[in-house]
N, C-alpha and C positions, 0 to 999 in steps of 0.2 A: 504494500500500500504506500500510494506516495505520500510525502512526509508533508504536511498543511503547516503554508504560511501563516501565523497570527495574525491577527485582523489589527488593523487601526484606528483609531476615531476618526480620522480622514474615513479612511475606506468607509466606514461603517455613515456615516454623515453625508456623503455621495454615491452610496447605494443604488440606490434610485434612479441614477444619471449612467450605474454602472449597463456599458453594452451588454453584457453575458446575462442580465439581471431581464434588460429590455429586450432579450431576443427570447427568454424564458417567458415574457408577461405574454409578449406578442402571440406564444402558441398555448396562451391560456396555462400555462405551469408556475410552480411554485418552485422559487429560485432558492439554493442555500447557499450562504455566506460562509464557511466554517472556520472556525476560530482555533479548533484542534482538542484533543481529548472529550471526543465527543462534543461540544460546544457549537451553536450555530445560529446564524440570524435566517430566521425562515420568513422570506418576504413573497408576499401574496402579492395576484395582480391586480388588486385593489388598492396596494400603496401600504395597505398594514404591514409590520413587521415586529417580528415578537423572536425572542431567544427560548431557544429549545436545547436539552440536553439528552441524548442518545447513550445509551445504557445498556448493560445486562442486568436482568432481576439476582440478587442474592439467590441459591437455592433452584428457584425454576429455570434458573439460566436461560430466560427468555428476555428478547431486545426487546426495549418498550422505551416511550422519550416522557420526560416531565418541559414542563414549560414554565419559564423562570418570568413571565411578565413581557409585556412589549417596548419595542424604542419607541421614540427618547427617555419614557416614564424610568425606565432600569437601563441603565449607561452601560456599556462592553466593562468597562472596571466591575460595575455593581455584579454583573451575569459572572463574571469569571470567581468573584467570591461567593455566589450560590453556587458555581460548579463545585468549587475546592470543598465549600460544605458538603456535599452532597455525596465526592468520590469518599470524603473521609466517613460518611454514613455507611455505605458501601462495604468500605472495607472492616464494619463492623457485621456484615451480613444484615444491614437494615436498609431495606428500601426507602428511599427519598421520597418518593412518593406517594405510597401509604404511611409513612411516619410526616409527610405534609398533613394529608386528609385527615388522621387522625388527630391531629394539633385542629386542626380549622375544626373536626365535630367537636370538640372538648372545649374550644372559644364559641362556638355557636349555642352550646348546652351553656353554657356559663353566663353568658348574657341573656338566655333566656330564663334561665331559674336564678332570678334576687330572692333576695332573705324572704321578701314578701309571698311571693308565691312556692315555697319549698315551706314554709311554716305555716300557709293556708293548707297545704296538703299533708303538712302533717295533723293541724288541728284537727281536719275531718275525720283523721280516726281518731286524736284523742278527745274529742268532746263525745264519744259514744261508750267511755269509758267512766265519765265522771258526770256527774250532778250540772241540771241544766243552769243554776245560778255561778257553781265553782266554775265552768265552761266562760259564759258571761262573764265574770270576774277575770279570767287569765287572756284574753281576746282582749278586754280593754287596756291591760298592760300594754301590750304589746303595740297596740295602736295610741295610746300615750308618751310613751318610752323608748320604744324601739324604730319603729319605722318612720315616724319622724327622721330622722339621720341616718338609719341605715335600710331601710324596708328595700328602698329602689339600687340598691348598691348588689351586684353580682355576688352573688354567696361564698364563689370559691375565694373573692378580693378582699372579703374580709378578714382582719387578720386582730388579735387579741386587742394591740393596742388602742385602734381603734372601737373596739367592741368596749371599750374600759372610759376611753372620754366619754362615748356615749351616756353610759350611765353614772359619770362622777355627778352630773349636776343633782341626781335622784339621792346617790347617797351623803353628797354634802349636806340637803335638806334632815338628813336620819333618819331617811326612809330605809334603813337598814337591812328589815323583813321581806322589805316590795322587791329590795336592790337582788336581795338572794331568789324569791323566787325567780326575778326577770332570766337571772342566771342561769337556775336550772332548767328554766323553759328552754332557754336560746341552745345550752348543750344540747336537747332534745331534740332541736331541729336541727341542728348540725348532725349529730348520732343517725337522723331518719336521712337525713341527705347523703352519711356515709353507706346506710346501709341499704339505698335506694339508687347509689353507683354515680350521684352526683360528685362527691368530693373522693377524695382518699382518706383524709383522715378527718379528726374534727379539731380545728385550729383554737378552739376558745375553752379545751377544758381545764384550764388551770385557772381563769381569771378571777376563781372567787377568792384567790389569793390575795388579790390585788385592793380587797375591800375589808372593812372590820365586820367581824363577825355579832350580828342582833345579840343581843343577851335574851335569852327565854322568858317569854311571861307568859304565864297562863291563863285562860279566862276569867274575867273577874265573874266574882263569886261571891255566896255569904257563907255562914257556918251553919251545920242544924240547926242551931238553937235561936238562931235569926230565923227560921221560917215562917211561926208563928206573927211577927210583927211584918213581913212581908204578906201574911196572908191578910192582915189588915191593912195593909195602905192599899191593898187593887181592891178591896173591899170599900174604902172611905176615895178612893183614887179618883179625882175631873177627868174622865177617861170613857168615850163611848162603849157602850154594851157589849161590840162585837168584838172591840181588841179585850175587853177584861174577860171573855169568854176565850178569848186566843193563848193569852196571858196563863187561864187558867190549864187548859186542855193543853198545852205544851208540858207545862210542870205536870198533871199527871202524864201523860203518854210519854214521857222522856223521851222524846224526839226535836230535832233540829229544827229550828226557825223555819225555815224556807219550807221544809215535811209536813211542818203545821199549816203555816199561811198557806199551803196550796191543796191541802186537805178538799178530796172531795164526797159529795153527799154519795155517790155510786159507787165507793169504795168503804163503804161502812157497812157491814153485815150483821141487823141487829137480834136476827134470829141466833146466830152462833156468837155473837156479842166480840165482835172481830173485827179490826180496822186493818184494810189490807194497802198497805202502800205499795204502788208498781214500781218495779226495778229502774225505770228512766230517772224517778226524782227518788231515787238513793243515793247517797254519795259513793258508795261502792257497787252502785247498778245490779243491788240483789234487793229481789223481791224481801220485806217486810212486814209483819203480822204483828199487831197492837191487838192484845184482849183489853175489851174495854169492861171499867169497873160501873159500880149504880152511879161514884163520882163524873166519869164521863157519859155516861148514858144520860144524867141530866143536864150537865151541858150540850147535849143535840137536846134535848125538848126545848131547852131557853132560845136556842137559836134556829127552831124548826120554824118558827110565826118568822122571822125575817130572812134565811135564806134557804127556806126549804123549799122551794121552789126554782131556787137558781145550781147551777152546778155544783159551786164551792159552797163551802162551810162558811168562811170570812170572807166576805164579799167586799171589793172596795167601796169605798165610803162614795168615792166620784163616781165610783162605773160599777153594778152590781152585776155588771155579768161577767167580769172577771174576779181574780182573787186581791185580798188584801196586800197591801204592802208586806215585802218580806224583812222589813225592817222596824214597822210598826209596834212589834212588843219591845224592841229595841228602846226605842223614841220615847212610850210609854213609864219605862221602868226611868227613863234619864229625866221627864217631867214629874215623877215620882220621886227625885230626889236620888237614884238609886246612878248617877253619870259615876261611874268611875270606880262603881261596889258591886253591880252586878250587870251581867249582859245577859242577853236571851239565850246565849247557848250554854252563860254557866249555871243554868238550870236543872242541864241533866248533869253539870259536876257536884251539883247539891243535893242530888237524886241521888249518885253512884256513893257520893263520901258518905249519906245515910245511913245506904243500905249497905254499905262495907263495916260500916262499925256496929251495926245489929246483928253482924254474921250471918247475911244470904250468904249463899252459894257465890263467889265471884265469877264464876261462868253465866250461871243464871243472869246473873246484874247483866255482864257483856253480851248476852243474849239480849237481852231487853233494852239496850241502850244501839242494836246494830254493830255492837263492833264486831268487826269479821276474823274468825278465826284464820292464822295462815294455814291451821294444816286442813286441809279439803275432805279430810276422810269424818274428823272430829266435827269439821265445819257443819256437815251434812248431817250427823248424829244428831247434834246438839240442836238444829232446828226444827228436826222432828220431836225431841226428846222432852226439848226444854219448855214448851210450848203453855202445858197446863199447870208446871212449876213456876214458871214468869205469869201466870193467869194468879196466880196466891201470891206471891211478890206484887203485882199491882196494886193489887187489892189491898194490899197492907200497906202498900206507900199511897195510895189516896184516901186511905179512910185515916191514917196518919196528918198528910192535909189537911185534912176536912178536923180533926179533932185539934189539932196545933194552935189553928185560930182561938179555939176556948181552953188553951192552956193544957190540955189533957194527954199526954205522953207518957202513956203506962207502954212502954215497949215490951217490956218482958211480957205481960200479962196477952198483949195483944197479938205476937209473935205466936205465943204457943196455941193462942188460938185457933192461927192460921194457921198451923200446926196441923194439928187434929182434923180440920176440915180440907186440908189443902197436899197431903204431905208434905215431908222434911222440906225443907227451902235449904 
């Protein structure tokens, strides 16, 4: 093969004027320029001209050409330092070609999935995991917090340190609590983007290093011996009918604000005296079964004249045909004086500290409060098992209630009663 002159920027800039180039146009052919080691300006008889590079495949030992761009856009200097990449690919047995293609799908994936949409596709499966208001609640982060500064930013560009200005201005405030979850959400879609073939790894799981870690508080709460003079201030309480009915029916049913305020009349079985909550507005999206005592079965009669005709139990105050506010007993106990002593969920830690120092069953209690056991075989046991032991534990903790208000707290006496009629607890 004869040995190819190197091309010029002359040559290559008078192309066009070249005769060999215009006797090639004239019979309709496509003329090469070749520059040598495979390298070539392949000019059409339409004037275009574009640098091509001539190859065997690593492996299939087949000639195949890539195309490094057109003149003037890419300069004979620029084409000969994509050759030189290219042979040096090569000689690693990687094709130029498909190790292009595959860079360009992996920058096309990459600007296609921002933070925003790889964390929409993760929420979708996990809001079907979690409780419709917890869902609500972590979505609003995210569009508070997050996607502000970073949502529209390609997923794979994001890199710790920016993930960390992000949210200084959140934990400068000492929003300490909000700053750790945001964190653990954001790992979470990083984690689904690794294992969904967007990323390789996940770049931000160290950052909660970078933040003080919340000090633990617990629900505010009162002490047993405070429940009697709570059952008189919702008793004496400026508080409309249906939140002191919500107020009440949460503390017996020891269940969660939001499990109350969306309580519905269709889910109450008054023949088996059973409140059956559906697994969607669980927080751990398992079905739950409230036995109701004579103390809740007269709170549905107080509240059968005003929404027993509508879906919900607590109906809002503005619109009766949906539910109350899920913040409502909240608001309530804070206008009662109670801002800063007691909140609606530490109702059931005033239920469980009770009934732990009266010696139920601790299983029992955490059967009755929903908490889920991890091990699945126990899980399963104990919901069939425990069902009519948490029916005598009710029972004892609302007629407990109901006797508190007039002072009256014979435990022992009232315990073994339940005793006798109920079995062991």
């Amino acid at each position: 093969m004869a040995k190819v002159t190197p091309l010029s920027s002359t040559a290559v800039k008078q192309a066009l004027s070249n005769s060999k180039v215009k006797e090639s146009h004239a019979n309709g052919k496509v003329h090469k320029l070749r520059d040598g080691d495979g390298l070539h300006l392949r000019i059409r008889p339409n004037g275009s001209m574009s640098w091509v590079l001539d190859y065997v495949q690593p492996f299939a030992k087949k000639r195949i050409s890539i195309s490094f761009g057109t003149y003037p856009e890419v300069s004979l200097a620029q084409a000969r330092k994509k050759r030189t990449e290219a042979k040096e690919l090569i000689a690693q047995d990687i094709d130029p070609k498909e190790h292009r293609d595959d860079k360009h799908r992996e920058q096309t994936l990459a600007a296609k999935h921002t933070l925003k949409s790889v964390a929409t596709d993760w929420f979708e499966i996990k809001k079907t995991t979690i409780a419709e208001n917890t869902a609500t609640s972590l979505w609003r982060k995210f569009e508070n917090h997050v996607f502000p500064k970073l949502g529209h930013r390609p997923i794979d560009k994001i890199l710790a340190p920016e993930a960390i200005e992000a949210l200084k201005p959140l934990a400068a405030k000492g929003n300490l609590e909000t700053t750790g979850k945001i964190i653990g959400h954001l790992n979470n879609v990083m984690n689904h983007a690794v294992n969904t073939g967007i990323l390789h790894h996940n770049p931000l799981s160290g950052i909660r290093s970078a933040f003080q870690t919340p000090k633990a508080t617990n629900m505010a709460t009162i002490r047993p011996h405070e429940l009697g003079k709570l059952m008189s201030d919702i008793s004496y309480a400026s508080i409309k009918l249906v939140t002191r009915c919500l107020l009440e029916w949460q503390l017996h049913t020891m269940t969660r604000p939001s499990e109350s305020a969306k309580a519905q009349w269709s889910e109450i079985d008054f023949e088996n005296k059973l409140w059956t909550i559906p697994a969607e507005r669980m927080k751990m999206r398992l079905e739950h079964k409230v036995p109701l005592t004579p103390q809740t079965i007269e709170i549905l009669a107080r509240l059968k004249p005003i929404s027993g005709d509508r879906e919900h139990l607590f109906t809002s105050y503005m619109n009766h045909n949906t539910h109350c506010n899920v913040e409502s007993a909240n608001k309530a106990l804070s206008r009662m004086g109670y801002k800063n002593k007691l909140v609606a969920h530490g109702l059931r830690a005033l239920a469980s500290t009770t009934l732990n120092e009266q010696g139920f069953d601790p299983d029992v209690i955490e059967a009755a409060l929903s908490h889920v056991d991890k091990n699945e075989v126990r899980r399963a046991y104990n919901r069939a098992e425990y069902l009519e032991r948490r029916r005598v534990l009710m029972c004892w903790w609302s007629e407990h209630i109901a006797n508190s208000l007039n002072g009256n707290i014979d435990f022992s006496a009232r315990i073994n009663h339940l005793k006798v009629i109920g079995g062991s607890s």
